[in-house]
C-alpha positions in Angstrom: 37.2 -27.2 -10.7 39.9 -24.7 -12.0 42.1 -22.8 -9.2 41.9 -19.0 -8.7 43.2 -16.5 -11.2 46.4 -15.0 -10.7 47.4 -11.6 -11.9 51.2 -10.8 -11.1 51.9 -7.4 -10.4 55.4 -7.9 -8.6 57.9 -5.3 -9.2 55.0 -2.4 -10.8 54.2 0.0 -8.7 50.7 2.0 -8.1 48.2 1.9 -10.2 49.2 -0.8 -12.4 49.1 -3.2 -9.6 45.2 -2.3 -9.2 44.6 -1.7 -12.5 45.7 -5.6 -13.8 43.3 -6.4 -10.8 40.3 -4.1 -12.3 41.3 -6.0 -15.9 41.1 -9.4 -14.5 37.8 -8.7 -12.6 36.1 -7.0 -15.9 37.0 -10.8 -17.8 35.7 -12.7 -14.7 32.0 -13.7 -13.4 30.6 -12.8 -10.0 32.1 -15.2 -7.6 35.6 -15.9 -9.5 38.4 -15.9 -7.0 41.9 -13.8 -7.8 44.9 -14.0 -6.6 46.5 -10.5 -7.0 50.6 -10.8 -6.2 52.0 -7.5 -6.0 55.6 -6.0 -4.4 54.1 -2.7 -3.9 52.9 -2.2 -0.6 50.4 0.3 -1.5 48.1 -2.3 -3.4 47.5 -3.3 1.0 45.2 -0.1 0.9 44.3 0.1 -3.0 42.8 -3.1 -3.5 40.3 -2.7 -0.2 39.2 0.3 -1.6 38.6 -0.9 -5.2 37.1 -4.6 -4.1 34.8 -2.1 -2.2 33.6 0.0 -5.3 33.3 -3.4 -7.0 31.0 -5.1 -4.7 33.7 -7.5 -4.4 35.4 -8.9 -0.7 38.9 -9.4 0.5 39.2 -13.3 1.4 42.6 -13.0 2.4 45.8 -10.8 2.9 49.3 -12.5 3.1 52.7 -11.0 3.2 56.0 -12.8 3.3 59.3 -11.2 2.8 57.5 -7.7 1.1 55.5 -10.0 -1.4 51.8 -9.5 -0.9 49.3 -12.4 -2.2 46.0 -10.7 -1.6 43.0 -13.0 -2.4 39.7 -11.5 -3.4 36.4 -12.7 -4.7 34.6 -10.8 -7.8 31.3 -8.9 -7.0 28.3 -8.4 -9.7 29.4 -5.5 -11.0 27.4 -3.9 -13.9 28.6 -3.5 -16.9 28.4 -0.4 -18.5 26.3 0.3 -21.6 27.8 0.1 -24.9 25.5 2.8 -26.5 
């Protein structure tokens, strides 16, 4: 079994934080843990709010030393039609 995916958005600042998050989710399956690692401290409120429009959950929020690790587990999310 492979670990999480990791998405490193240290030193960007909002949205691009969230927005490598939303990129990561869109390539992943329901159920795929990610491990978003961010300096900004708004992606503490962003992410809550975009795991929640994804159908996705918050398994855990560290911060050490202004570097937050903030895991989260993919949702279904529909996809959205081509045509």
């Amino acid at each position: 079994m492979t670990g999480p995916v990791v998405v490193d958005a240290r030193g960007h600042r909002c949205p691009v934080p969230s927005l490598r998050l939303m990129k990561a989710m869109d390539a992943a399956p329901a159920g795929t843990q990610i491990v978003l690692l961010a300096t900004d401290p708004m992606a503490r409120i962003d992410v809550p709010f975009l795991m929640t429009q994804r159908h996705g959950r918050i398994l855990a929020v560290e911060d050490h030393d202004g570097l937050l690790r903030l895991t989260v587990e993919t949702g279904d999310w529909p996809v959205a039609p081509t045509d």
